[in-house]
C-alpha positions as CSV (number, residue, x, y, z in Angstrom):
1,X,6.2,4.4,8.2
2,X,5.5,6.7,11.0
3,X,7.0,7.1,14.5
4,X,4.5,7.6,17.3
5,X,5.4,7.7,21.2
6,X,3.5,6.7,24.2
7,X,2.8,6.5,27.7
8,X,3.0,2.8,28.9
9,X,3.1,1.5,32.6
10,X,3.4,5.1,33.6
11,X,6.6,5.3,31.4
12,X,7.1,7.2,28.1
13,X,7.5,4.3,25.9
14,X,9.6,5.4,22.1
15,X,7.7,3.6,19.3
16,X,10.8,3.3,16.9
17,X,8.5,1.8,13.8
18,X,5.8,3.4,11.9
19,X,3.2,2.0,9.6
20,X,-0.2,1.8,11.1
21,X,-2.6,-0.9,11.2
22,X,-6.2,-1.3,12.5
23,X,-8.8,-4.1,13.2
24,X,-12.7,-4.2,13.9
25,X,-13.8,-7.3,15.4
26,X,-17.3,-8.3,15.0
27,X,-19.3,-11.0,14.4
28,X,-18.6,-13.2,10.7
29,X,-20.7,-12.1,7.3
30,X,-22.5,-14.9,6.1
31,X,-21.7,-14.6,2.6
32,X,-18.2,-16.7,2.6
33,X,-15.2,-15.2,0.6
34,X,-14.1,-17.8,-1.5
35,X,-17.3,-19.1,-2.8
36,X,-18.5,-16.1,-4.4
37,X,-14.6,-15.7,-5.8
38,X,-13.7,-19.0,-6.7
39,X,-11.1,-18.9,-9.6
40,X,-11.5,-21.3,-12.6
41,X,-8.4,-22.5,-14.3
42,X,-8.4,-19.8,-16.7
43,X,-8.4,-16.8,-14.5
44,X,-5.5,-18.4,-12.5
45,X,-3.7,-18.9,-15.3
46,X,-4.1,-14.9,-16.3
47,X,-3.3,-13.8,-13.1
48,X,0.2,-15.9,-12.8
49,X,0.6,-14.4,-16.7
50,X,-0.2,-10.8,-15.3
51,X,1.7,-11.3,-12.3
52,X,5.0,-12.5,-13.6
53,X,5.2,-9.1,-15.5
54,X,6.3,-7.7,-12.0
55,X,10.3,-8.6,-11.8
56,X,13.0,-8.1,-9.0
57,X,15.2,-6.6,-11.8
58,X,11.7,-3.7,-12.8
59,X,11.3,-3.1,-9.3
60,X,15.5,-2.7,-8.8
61,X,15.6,-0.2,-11.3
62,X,12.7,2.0,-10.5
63,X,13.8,1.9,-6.3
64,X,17.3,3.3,-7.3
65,X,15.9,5.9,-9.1
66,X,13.2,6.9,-6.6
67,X,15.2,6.0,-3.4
68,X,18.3,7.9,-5.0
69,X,19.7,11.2,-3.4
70,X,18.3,13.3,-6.1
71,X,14.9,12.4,-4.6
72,X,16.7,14.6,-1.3
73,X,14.8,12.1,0.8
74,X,11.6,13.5,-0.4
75,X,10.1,15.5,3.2
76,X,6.1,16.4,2.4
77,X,6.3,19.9,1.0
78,X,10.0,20.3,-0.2
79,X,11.5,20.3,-3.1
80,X,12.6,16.5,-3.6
81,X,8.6,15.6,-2.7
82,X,7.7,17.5,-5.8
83,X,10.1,15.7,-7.5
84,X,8.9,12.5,-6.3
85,X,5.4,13.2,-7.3
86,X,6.6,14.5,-11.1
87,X,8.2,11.2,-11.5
88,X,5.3,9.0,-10.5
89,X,2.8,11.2,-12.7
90,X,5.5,10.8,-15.3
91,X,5.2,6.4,-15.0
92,X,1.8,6.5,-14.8
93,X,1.6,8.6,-18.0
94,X,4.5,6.8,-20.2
95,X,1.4,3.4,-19.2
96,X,-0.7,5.7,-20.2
97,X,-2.8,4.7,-17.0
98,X,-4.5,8.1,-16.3
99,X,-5.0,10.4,-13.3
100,X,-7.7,9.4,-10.7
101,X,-8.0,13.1,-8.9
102,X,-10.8,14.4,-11.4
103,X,-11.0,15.5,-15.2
104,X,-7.5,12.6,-16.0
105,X,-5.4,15.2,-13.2
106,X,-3.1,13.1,-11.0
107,X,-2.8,15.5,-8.3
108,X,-5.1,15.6,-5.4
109,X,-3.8,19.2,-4.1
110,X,-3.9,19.5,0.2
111,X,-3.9,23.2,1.7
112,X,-1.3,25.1,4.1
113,X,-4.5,25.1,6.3
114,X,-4.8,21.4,6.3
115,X,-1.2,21.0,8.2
116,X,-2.0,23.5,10.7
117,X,1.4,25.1,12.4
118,X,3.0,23.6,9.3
119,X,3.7,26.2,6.7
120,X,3.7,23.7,4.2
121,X,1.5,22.4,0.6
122,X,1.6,19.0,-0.6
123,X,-0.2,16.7,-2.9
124,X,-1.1,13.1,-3.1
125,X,-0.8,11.5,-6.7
126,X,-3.8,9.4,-7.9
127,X,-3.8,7.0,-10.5
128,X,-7.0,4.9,-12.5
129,X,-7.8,1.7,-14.2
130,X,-11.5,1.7,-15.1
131,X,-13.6,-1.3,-14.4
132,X,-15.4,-3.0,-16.7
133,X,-18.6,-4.2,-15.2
134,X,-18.8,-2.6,-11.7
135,X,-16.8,0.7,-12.5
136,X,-18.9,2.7,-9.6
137,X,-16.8,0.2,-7.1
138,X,-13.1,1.0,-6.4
139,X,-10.5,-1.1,-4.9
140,X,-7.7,1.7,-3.6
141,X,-4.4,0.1,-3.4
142,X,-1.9,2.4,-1.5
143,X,1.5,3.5,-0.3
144,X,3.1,6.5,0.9
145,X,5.1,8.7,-1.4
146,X,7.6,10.7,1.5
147,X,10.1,10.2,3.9
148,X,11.9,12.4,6.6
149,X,14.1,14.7,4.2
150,X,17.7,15.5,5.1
151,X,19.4,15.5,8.4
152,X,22.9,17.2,8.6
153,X,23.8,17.0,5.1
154,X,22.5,13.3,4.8
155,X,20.1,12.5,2.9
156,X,17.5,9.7,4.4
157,X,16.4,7.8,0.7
158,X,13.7,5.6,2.7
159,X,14.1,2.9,0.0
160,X,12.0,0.1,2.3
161,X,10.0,3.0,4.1
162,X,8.2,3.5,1.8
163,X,10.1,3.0,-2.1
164,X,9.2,0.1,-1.5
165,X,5.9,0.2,-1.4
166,X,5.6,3.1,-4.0
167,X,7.4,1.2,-6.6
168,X,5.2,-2.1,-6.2
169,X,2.0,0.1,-6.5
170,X,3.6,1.6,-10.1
171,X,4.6,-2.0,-11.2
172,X,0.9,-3.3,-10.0
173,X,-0.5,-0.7,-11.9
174,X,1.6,-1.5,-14.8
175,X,0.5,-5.4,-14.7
176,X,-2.9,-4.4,-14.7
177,X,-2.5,-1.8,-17.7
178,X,-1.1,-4.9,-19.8
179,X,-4.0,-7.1,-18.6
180,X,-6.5,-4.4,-19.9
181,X,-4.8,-3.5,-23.3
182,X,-5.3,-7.2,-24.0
183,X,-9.1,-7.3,-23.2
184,X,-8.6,-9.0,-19.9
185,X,-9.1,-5.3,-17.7
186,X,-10.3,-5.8,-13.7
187,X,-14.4,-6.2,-13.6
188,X,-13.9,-3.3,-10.7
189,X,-12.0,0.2,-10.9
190,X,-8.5,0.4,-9.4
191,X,-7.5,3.6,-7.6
192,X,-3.5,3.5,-6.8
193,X,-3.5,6.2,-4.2
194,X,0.5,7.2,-3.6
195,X,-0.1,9.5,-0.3
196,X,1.6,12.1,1.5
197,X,2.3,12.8,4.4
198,X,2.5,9.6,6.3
199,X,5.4,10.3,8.0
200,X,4.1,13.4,9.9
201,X,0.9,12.1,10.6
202,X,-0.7,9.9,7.9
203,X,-1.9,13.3,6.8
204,X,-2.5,12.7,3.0
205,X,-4.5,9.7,3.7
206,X,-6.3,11.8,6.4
207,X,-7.1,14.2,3.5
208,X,-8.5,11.7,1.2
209,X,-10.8,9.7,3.0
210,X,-12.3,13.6,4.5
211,X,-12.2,14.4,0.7
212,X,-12.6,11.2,-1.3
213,X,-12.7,11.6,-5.2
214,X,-14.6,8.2,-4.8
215,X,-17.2,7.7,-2.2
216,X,-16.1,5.9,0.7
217,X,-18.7,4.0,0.4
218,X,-18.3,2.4,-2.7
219,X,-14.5,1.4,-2.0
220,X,-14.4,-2.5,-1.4
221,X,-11.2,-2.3,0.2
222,X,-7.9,-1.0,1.0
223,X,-4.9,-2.6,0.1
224,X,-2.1,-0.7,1.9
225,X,1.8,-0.9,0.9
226,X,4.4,0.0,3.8
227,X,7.7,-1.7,3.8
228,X,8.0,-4.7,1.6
229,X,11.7,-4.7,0.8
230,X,13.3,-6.0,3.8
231,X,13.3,-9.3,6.4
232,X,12.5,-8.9,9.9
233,X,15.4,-9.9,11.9
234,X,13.3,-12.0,13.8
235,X,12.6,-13.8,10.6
236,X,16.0,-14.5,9.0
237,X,15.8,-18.4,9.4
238,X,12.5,-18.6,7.8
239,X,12.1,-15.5,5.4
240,X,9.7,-15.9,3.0
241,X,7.1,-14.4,4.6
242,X,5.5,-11.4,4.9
243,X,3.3,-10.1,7.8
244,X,-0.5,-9.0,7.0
245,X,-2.1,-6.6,9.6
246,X,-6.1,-6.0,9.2
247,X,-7.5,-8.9,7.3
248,X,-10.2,-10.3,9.2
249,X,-10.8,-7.1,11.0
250,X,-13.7,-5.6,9.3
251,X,-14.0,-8.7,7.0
252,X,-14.0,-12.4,7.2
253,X,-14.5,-12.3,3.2
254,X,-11.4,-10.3,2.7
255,X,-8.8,-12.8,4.9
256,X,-10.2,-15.7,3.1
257,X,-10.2,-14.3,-0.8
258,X,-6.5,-12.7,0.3
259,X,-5.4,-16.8,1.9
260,X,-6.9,-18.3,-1.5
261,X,-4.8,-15.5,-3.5
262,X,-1.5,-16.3,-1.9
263,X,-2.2,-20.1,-2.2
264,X,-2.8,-19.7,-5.9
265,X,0.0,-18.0,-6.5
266,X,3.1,-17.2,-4.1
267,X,2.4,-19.7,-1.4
268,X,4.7,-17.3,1.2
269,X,3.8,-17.5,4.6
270,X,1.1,-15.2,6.0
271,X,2.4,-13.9,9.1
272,X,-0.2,-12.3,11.6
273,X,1.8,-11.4,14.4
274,X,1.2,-8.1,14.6
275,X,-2.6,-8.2,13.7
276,X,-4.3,-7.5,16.0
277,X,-5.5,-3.9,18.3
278,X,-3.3,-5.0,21.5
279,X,-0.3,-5.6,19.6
280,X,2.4,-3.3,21.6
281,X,3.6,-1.9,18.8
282,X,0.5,-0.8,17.6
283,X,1.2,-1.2,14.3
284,X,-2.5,-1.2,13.3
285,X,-2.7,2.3,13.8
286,X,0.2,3.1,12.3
287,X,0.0,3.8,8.5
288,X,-2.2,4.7,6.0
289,X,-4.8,2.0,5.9
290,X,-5.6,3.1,9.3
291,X,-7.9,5.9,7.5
292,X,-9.9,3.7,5.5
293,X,-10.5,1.5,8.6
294,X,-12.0,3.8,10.8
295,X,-14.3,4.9,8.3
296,X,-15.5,0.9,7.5
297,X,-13.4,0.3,4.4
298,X,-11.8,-3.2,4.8
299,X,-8.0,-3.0,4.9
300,X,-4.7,-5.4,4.5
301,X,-1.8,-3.9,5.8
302,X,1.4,-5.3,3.6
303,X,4.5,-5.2,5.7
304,X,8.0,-7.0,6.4
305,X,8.6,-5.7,10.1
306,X,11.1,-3.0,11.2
307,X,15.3,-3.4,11.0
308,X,18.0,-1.2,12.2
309,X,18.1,0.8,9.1
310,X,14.3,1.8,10.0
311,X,14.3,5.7,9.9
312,X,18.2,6.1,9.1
313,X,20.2,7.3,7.0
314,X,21.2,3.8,6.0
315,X,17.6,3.0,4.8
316,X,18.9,2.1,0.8
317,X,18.2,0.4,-2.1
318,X,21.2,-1.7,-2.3
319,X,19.8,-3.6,1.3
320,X,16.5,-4.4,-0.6
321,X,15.6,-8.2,-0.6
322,X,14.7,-8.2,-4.2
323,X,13.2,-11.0,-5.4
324,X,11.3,-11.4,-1.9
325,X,10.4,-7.6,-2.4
326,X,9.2,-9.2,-6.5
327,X,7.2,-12.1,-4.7
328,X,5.2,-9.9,-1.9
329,X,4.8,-7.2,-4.6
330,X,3.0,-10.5,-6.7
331,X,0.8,-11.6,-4.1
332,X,-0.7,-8.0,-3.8
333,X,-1.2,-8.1,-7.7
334,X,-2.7,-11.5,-7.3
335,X,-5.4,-10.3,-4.2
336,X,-6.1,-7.6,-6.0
337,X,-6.8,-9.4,-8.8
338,X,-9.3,-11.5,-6.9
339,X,-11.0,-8.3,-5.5
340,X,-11.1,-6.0,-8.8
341,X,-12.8,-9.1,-10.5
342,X,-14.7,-11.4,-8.0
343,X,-18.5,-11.8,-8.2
344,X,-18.9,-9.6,-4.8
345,X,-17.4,-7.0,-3.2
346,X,-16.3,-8.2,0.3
347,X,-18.8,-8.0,2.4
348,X,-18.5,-6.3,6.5
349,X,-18.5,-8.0,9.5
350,X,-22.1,-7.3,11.1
């Protein structure tokens, strides 16, 4: 998650959390959500099959690796990036899920030029599941690949901000790829878009949606993955939660298909505290989705809230709530399931 200041009240006001989020308001589609994606008993049954594939002890062993100090906190354009990019084209390869960047690549390459005073390259890492019926239309589920690097001979792992998110999108992808081998493959294509970046900028979701491999407008949505491993403190008595940012912004059909998904499945507790374009925290604006909003792709923004390990050293995969991390990482899975496969793409507020 990024960190952003700014001026409030005449004072300069620190914004300690990062992770963007971003709402449209408008008036309601008329084509309702759930309707045109109602589930029959055998698809639900799939998707609990599909989604039970993703376990606390997968996503455990995959965070330690790619939260772990060999990883040297992985800054956008150093060394442990790269390696953080090699290992995720190396998942995606052993699922023999291909590259989404053009001719099976997985890297989408971004310029020196592109980071401007920066004297930096870096690359985002795509990934694709092929639809079946509607493969011109892409849902992009994301997360951001970096973190802030090394500080005094410490190295900052980022294991909520953002492993987390980056191992859920490899273990989505994975249930997917199972669902597929066994005829039962999404109607829609999936990108999984890992990012660069974020935490200077959200400059490799920047770069994508000003260079998309798949026309912005034919992406349905954006599912966006930013901190998923941890509880808000605020939320300790009553945990099993996790906040949404960006639903019902741009569409009333994607807050209602992603309420029927969690009630299907997970049943955790929607939290929408933070959703909204006044929130002081301004969290909407805050992470990658936020680039797929402002050019009229519908967004969720995935997120359990900041702690005091947020952009510290102390940020590691031994703090991870894991089977709440397994059961947030499931519900996206089970959304996305409802998206890549429903019989309409959500439609926009008018």
């Amino acid at each position: 998650m990024t960190r952003i200041n700014f001026l409030a009240a005449g004072m300069a006001v620190a914004i300690l959390a990062s992770c963007n989020s971003v709402k449209n308001q408008s008036t309601e589609s008329s084509s309702p959500a759930v309707s045109s994606t109602s589930a029959s008993t055998n698809d639900v049954d799939l998707v609990a099959k599909y989604m039970n594939t993703i376990t606390a002890a997968e996503l455990k062993e995959q965070l330690y690796v790619y939260a772990g100090d060999e990883m040297e906190g992985r800054m956008t354009g150093t060394p442990g990036q790269r390696k953080a990019v090699e290992y995720l084209k190396g998942k995606y390869m052993a699922m023999d899920v291909p590259g989404g960047a053009g001719n099976g690549e997985y890297f989408q390459p971004i310029p020196e030029e592109f980071f401007g005073k920066r004297k930096i390259t870096s690359e985002n890492v795509l990934a694709f599941i092929e639809g079946s019926e509607k493969p011109e239309e892409i849902l992009v589920i994301s997360a951001h690949l970096d973190h802030i690097g090394t500080r005094n001979g410490e190295v900052y792992n980022g294991a909520d901000d953002d492993g987390s998110g980056t191992i859920a999108l490899v273990e989505i992808a994975e249930a997917f790829q199972q669902a597929k081998k066994e005829g039962h493959g999404p109607k829609r294509s999936i990108l999984f878009l890992h990012v660069t970046a974020e935490e200077i900028g959200l400059q490799g979701s920047q770069f994508y949606t000003e260079n998309p491999v798949y026309p912005l407008a034919n992406t349905i949505a954006d599912l966006n993955v930013d901190m998923i491993g941890r509880i808000d403190p605020k939320r300790e008595k009553e945990s099993n939660y996790v906040y949404l940012i960006g639903s019902d912004m741009l569409s009333q059909d994607l807050h209602e298909i992603s309420e029927m998904a969690n009630k299907n499945t997970v049943n955790l507790d929607l939290d929408y505290t933070y959703n909204g374009k006044d929130d002081p925290n301004r969290f909407y604006y805050r992470s990658d989705h936020y680039n797929f909003a402002k050019n009229n792709v519908p967004v969720i923004f995935y997120f359990n809230g900041t702690h005091a390990d947020y952009h510290k050293a102390s940020d590691t995969p031994d703090k991870i709530e894991y089977d709440l991390y397994a059961q947030r990482a499931q519900l996206i899975f089970a959304t996305a399931w409802e998206l890549a496969n429903g019989d309409k793409r959500p439609a926009l507020k008018s």
